[in-house]
C-alpha positions in Angstrom: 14.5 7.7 25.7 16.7 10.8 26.9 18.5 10.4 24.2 16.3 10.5 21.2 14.6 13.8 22.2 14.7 15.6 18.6 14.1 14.1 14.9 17.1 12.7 14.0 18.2 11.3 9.8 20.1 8.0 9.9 20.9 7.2 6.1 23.7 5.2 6.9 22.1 2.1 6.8 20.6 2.7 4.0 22.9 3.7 1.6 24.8 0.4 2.1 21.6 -1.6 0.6 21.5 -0.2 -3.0 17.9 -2.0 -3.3 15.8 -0.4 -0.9 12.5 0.4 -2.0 11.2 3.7 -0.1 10.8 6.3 -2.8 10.1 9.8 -1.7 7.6 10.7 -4.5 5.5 13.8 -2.4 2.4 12.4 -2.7 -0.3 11.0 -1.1 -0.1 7.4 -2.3 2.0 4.9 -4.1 0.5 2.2 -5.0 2.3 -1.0 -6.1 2.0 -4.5 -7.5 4.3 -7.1 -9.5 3.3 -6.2 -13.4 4.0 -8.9 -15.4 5.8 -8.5 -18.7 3.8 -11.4 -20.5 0.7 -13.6 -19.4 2.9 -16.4 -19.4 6.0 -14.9 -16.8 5.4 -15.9 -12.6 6.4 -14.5 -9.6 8.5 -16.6 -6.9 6.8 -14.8 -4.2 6.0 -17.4 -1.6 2.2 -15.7 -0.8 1.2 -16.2 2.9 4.2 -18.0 4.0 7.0 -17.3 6.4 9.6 -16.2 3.5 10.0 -13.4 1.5 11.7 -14.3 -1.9 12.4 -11.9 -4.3 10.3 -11.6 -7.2 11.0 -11.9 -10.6 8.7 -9.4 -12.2 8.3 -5.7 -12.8 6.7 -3.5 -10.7 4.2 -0.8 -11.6 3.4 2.1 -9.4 0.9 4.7 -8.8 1.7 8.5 -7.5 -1.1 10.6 -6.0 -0.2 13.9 -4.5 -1.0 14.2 -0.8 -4.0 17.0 -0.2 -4.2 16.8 3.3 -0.6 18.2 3.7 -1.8 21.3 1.4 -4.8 22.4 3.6 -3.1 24.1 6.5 -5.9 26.6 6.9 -8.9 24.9 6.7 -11.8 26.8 9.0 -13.0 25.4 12.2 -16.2 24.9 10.7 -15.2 22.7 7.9 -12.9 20.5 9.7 -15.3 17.4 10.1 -16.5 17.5 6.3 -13.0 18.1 5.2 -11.9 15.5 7.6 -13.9 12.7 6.0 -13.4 13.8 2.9 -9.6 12.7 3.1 -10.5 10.0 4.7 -12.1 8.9 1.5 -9.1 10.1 -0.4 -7.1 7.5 1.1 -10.2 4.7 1.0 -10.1 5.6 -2.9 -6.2 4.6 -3.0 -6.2 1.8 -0.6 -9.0 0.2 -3.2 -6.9 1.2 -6.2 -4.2 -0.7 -4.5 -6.0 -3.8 -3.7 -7.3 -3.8 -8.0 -3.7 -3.2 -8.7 -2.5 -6.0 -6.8 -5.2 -8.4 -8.1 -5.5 -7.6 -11.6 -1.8 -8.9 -12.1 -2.7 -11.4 -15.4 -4.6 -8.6 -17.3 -2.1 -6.5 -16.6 -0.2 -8.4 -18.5 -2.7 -9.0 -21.6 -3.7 -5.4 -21.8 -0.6 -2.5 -21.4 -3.4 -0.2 -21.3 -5.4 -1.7 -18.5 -3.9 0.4 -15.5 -4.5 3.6 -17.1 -8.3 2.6 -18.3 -9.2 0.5 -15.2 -7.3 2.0 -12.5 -5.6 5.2 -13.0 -8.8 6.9 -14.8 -10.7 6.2 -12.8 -9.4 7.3 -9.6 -8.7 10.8 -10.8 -12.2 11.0 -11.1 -13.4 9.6 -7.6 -10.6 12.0 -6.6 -11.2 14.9 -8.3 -15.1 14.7 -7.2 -14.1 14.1 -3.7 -11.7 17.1 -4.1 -14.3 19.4 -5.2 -16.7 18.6 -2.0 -13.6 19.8 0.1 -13.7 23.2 -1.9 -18.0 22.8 -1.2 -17.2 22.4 2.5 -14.6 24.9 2.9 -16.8 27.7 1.2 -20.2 27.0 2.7 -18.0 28.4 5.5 -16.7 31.6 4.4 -13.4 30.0 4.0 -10.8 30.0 1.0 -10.1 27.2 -1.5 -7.0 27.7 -3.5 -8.3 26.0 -7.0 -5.2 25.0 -7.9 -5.5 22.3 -5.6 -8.1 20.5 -7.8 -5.0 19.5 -10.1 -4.0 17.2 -7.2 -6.8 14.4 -8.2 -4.5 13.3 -11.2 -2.3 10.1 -10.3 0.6 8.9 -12.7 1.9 5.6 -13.1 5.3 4.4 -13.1 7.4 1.1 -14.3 10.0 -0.4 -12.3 13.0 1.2 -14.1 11.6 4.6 -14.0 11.7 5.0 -9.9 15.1 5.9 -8.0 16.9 2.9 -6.1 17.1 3.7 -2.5 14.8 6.2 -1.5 17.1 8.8 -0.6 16.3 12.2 -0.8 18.4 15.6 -0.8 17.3 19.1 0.0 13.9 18.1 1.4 14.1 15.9 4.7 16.4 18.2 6.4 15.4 20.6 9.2 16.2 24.0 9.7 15.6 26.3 12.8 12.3 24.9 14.3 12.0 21.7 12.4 10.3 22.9 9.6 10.6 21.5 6.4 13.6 23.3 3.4 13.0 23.1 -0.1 10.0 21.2 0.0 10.7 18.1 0.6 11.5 17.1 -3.2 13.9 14.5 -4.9 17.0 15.3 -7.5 19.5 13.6 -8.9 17.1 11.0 -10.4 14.0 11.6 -8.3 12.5 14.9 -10.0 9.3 14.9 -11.6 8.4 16.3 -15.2 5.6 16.9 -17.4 2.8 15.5 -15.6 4.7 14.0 -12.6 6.5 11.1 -14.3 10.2 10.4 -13.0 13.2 9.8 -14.5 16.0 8.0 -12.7 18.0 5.5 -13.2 19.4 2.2 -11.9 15.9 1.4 -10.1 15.2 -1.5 -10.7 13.0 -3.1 -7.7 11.0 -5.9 -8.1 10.6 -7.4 -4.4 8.0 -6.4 -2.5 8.1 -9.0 -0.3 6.2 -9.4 2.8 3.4 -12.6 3.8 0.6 -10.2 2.1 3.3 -9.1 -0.8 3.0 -5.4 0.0 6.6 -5.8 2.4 8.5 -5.6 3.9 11.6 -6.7 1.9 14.9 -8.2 2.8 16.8 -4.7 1.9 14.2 -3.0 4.8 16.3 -5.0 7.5 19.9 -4.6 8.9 21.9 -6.0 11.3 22.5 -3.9 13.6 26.3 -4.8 15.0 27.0 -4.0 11.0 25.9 0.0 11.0 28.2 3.1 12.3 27.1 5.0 15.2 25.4 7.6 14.2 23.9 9.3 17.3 24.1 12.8 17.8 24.9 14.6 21.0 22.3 17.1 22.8 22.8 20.7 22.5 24.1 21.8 25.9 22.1 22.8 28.3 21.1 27.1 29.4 21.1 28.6 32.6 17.2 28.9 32.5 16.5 24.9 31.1 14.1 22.4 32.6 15.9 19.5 33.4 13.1 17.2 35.4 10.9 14.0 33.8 7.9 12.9 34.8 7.3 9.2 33.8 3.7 8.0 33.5 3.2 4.0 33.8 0.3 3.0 31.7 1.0 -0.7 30.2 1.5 -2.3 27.2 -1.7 -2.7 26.1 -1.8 -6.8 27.4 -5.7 -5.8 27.7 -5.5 -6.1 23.4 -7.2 -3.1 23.0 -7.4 -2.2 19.2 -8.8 -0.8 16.3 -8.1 0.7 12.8 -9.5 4.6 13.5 -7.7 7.6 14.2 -9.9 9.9 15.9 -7.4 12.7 15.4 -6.9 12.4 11.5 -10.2 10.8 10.1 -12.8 11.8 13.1 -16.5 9.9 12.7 -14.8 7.5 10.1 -14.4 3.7 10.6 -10.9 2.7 9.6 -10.0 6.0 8.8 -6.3 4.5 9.7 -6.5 1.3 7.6 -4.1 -0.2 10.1 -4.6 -1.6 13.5 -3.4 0.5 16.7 -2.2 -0.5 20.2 -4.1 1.8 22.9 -2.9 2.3 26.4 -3.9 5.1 28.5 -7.4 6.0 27.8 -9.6 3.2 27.6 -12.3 4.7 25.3 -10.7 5.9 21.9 -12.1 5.2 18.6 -13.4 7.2 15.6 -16.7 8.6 17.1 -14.7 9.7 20.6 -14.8 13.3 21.7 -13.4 15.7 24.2 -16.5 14.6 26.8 -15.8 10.7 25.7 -12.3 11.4 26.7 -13.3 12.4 30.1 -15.5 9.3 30.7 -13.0 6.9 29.5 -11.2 5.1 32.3 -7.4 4.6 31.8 -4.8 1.5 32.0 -2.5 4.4 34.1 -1.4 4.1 37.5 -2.0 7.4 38.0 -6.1 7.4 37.4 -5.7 11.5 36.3 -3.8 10.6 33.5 -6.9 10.0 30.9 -4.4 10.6 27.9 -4.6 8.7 25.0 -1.0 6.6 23.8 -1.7 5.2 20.4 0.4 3.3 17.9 1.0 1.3 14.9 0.8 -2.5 16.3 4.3 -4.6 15.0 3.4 -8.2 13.6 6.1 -11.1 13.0 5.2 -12.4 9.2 6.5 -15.9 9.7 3.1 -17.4 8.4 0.6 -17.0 11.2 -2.6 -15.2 10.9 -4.4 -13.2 13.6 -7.7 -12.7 14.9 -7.9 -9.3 12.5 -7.0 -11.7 8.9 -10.1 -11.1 7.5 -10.9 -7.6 8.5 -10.4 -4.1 6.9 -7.2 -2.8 8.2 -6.3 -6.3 9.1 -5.6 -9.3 6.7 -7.8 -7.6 3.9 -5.6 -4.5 3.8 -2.1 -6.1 3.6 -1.4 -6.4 7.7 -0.9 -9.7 8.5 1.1 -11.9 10.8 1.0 -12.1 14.3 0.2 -9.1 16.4 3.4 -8.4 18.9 2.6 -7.4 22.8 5.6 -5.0 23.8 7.4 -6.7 27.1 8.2 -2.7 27.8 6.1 0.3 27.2 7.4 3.5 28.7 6.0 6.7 28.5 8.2 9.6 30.2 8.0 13.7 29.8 11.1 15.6 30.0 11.9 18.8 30.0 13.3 21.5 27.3 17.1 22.3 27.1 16.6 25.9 26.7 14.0 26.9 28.7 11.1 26.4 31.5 8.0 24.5 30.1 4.1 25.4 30.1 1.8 23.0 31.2 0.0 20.9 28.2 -3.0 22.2 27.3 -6.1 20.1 27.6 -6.8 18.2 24.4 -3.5 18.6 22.8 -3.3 16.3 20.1 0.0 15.5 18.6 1.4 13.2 15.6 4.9 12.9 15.5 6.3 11.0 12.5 4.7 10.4 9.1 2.5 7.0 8.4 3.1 7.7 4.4 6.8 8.4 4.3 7.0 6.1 1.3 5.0 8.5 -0.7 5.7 11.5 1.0 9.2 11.5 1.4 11.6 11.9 5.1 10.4 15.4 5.6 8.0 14.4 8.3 9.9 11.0 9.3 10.4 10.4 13.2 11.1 6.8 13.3 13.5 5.5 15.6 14.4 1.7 15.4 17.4 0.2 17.7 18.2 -2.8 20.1 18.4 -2.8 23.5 22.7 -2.4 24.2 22.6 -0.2 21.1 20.3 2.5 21.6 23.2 5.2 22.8 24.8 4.5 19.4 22.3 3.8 16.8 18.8 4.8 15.7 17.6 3.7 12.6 14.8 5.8 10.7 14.8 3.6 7.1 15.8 0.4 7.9 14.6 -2.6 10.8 17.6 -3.6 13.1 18.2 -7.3 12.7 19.3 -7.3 16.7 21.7 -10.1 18.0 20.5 -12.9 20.2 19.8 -11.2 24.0 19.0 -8.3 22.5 15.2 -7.1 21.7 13.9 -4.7 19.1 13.5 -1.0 20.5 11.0 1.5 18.8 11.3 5.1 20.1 9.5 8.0 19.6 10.4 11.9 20.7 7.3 14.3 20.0 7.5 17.8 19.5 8.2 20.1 21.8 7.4 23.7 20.9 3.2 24.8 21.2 2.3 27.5 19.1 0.2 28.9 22.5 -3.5 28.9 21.2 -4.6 26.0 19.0 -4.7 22.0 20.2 -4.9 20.9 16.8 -4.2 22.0 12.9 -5.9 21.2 9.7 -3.0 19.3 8.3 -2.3 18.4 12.5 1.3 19.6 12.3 1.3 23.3 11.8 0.0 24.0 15.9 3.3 21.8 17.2 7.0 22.3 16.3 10.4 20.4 17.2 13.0 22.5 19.1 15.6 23.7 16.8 18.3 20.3 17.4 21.9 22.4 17.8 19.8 25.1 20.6 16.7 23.1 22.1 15.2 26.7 21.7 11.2 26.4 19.8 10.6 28.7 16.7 9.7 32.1 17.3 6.0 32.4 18.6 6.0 28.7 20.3 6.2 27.4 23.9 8.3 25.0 25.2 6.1 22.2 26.6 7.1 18.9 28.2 8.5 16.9 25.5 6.4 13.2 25.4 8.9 10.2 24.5 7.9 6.3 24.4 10.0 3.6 24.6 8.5 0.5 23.0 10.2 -3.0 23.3 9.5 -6.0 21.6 10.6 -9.8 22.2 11.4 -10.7 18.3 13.2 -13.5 17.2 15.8 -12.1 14.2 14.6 -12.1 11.0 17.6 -13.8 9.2 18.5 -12.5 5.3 20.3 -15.0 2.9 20.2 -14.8 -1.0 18.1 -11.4 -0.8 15.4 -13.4 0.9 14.3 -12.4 4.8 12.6 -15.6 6.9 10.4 -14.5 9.9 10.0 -10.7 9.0 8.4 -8.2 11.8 7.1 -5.3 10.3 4.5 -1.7 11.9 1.4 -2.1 10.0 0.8 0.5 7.7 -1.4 1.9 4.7 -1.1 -1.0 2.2 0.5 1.4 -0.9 2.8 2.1 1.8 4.9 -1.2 2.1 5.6 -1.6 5.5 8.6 0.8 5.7 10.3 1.3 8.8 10.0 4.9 8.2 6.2 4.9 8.2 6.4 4.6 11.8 4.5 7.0 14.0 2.4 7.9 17.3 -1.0 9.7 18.2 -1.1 11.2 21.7 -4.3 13.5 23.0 -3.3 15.1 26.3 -6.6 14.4 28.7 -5.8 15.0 32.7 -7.4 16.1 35.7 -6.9 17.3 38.8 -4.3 19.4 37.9 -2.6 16.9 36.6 -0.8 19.2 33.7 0.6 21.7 36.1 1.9 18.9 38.5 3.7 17.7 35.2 4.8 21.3 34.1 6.1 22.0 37.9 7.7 18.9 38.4 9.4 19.2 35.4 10.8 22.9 36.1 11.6 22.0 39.5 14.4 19.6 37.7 13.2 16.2 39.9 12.1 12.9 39.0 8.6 12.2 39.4 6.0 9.4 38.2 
């Protein structure tokens, strides 16, 4: 995990597979399904079996602009009503989704039955559910910047009228401190116009694949002896750095503790993540948690002061079997199926900052590295790193799955950020408090502290997915948001810093002392 310490782009892969489906749209949700161009056309998609074929039909699409990622000052006050109130912004597009996806044949009767049925109607829920975030910011003295209210219109889009690969210029690239240039926008095909519809061309994608048909596809894998290195060196290191680790052994969740909150995003909401996560670490993390629950929750850690909570995206192999979760929201009923994947290898290690001494974690941190809508949102906020064990010095992969050859095992990765802003343990949008080192110095933006750097190292036993004739047998996919089609950039990680007896400092010291600890 040394190596991956910073967000890092890997396009490589990706431009070699003209049909690859991610779209970076910036907005909150895209929601797809095969359209049919008459009642009488079929799709060939083989629906709940262990291969992906590639599907004849069109496929219609819905963008909604993401207003979570616009409230970055949202007062204290207001967080848990605003809070819930995004949570039902995504609810409303996840069941937008799920009409999309079943209303295929009148659809195909009725040209104007997404925009009546669908569309209309979820500007509406959305532009009510918008207004009760103005309500709640208000009642607290706070302000609402109105022009946020034209963010509850969604647009539709045909097949041919979306970009081909997903890739984006001007708006996934970092500057100094890992903040975002140009915001994050499409061109040369990708820009929106008069009311948010696209124009490109040669986009063409009618596969969404996957056992559930929401992905992934056979363009969203890559075998991995076939892609050019493409990691980066480390900046060197300065005369004051931090060059210890402190490595924390807390499992791999073999105890099959789940669920589909996220405490940190949608607090007090039941399956505010609409996918299921693996939880090692504390023991007692769900929706209705808090700071006191935190401290009462036990921990799968050797060391019993580490109460911090590891949470992520489970993996599942689509090769036709059905888990215990098939019939559940954020399981089977929300697009995630397949069998649920145990990593053989789960480690969780600190390090230390390149540039300069660390602070100690403050209690409660929370942190979420990477973006679980990158499909919609576009790479700006990507972290995903995707290798094989033998390859991981060489390549990580943010867009595509590795396809690893036999011996090897899928590796999933994750570097957090680094850089504290030195008063708050959490944001309204929950990126704005935390920062990533600047990748050619290691130094953190001005005003932030260098803290230790958290990085997990996730490794999975998977049998490759094999791709012949545009069709992938036995996919593995991260579960996801269902509009979100089980990218492999949609991968990400929740971490809440809970320790005791001076656990933090011992971390921090260790760390600065440049040893080796666990």
């Amino acid at each position: 995990m040394g190596r991956n310490t910073r967000k890092r782009r890997t396009p490589l892969a990706t431009k070699a597979i003209a049909a690859s489906a991610a779209l970076a749209l910036g907005g909150g949700g895209l929601i797809w399904a095969n359209f049919y161009a008459s009642a009488h056309e079929s799709s060939n998609q083989t629906w709940g079996g262990n291969e992906t074929k590639a599907a004849t039909a069109s496929v219609a699409t819905i963008s909604c602009p993401d207003v979570g990622q616009k409230l970055t000052n949202v007062p204290y006050r207001a967080r848990q009503g605003v809070a819930t109130e995004l949570a039902n912004l995504d609810k409303q597009i996840t069941e937008a989704y799920t009409r999309l996806a079943s209303t295929r044949d009148a659809q195909a009767k009725d040209p104007s039955f997404v925009q009546n049925a669908i569309v209309g109607p979820l500007k509406e829920k959305r532009a009510a559910t918008i207004n009760r975030i103005r309500i709640d910011i208000q009642r607290v003295g706070g302000s609402f910047d109105n022009a946020l209210q034209q963010l509850a219109a969604c647009t539709t889009q045909s097949a041919n009228q979306t970009t081909a690969g997903g890739q984006q210029q001007n708006g996934g690239q970092q500057n100094n401190g890992g903040q975002q240039n140009n915001g994050g926008q499409q061109n040369n095909g990708g820009q929106q116009n008069n009311g948010g519809q696209q124009q490109g061309n040669n986009g063409q994608q009618g596969n969404i694949g996957g056992q559930a048909g929401n992905g992934p596809t056979a363009a969203d894998f890559v075998d991995i002896t076939k892609v050019a290195p493409n990691v980066q060196g480390k900046p060197r290191r300065l005369r004051n750095s931090s060059s210890g680790t402190f490595t924390t052994r807390c499992g791999v969740n073999a105890n099959r503790n789940f669920n589909t909150d996220n405490v940190i995003v949608a607090p007090g909401v039941n399956n505010g993540a609409h996918h299921l996560h693996d939880y090692v670490g504390n023991q007692k993390i769900n929706a209705f948690a808090s700071n006191d629950t935190f401290l009462q929750g036990g921990t799968s850690c050797q060391n019993r002061s580490d109460l911090s909570s590891y949470y992520w995206p489970v993996v599942r192999i689509q090769d036709g079997t059905q888990d215990f979760d098939q019939n559940r929201d954020g399981g089977g009923k929300e697009g995630n199926v397949g069998k649920v994947l145990t990593p053989v290898q789960a480690e969780i290690k600190y390090v230390g900052s390149r540039a300069s001494k660390v602070v100690p974690m403050p209690q409660f941190l929370r942190i979420i590295t990477g973006d679980a809508k990158t499909t919609t949102n576009g790479l700006a906020n990507a972290n995903a790193h995707w290798s094989c064990t033998g390859f991981e010095s060489q390549v990580q992969l943010t867009e595509q799955y590795p396809i690893c050859p036999q011996g090897s095992k899928v590796v999933r990765s994750f570097a957090f950020q680094s850089c504290w802003d030195g008063q708050n343990i959490d944001s309204a949008n929950h990126r704005t408090h935390v920062a990533f080192a600047d990748p050619g110095s290691g130094v953190c933006p001005n005003g932030f502290k260098a803290i230790p750097q958290l990085t997990m190292r996730l490794v999975y036993n998977i049998n490759p997915p094999t791709v012949q004739n545009g069709q992938v047998k036995n996919a593995y996919a991260v579960d996801g948001f269902p509009e979100q089609l089980h990218k492999a950039a949609t991968d990400h990680d929740d971490f809440i810093s809970v320790t005791k007896n001076g656990l933090a400092n011992k971390i921090a010291n260790c760390i600065n002392r440049g040893q080796n600890c666990a």
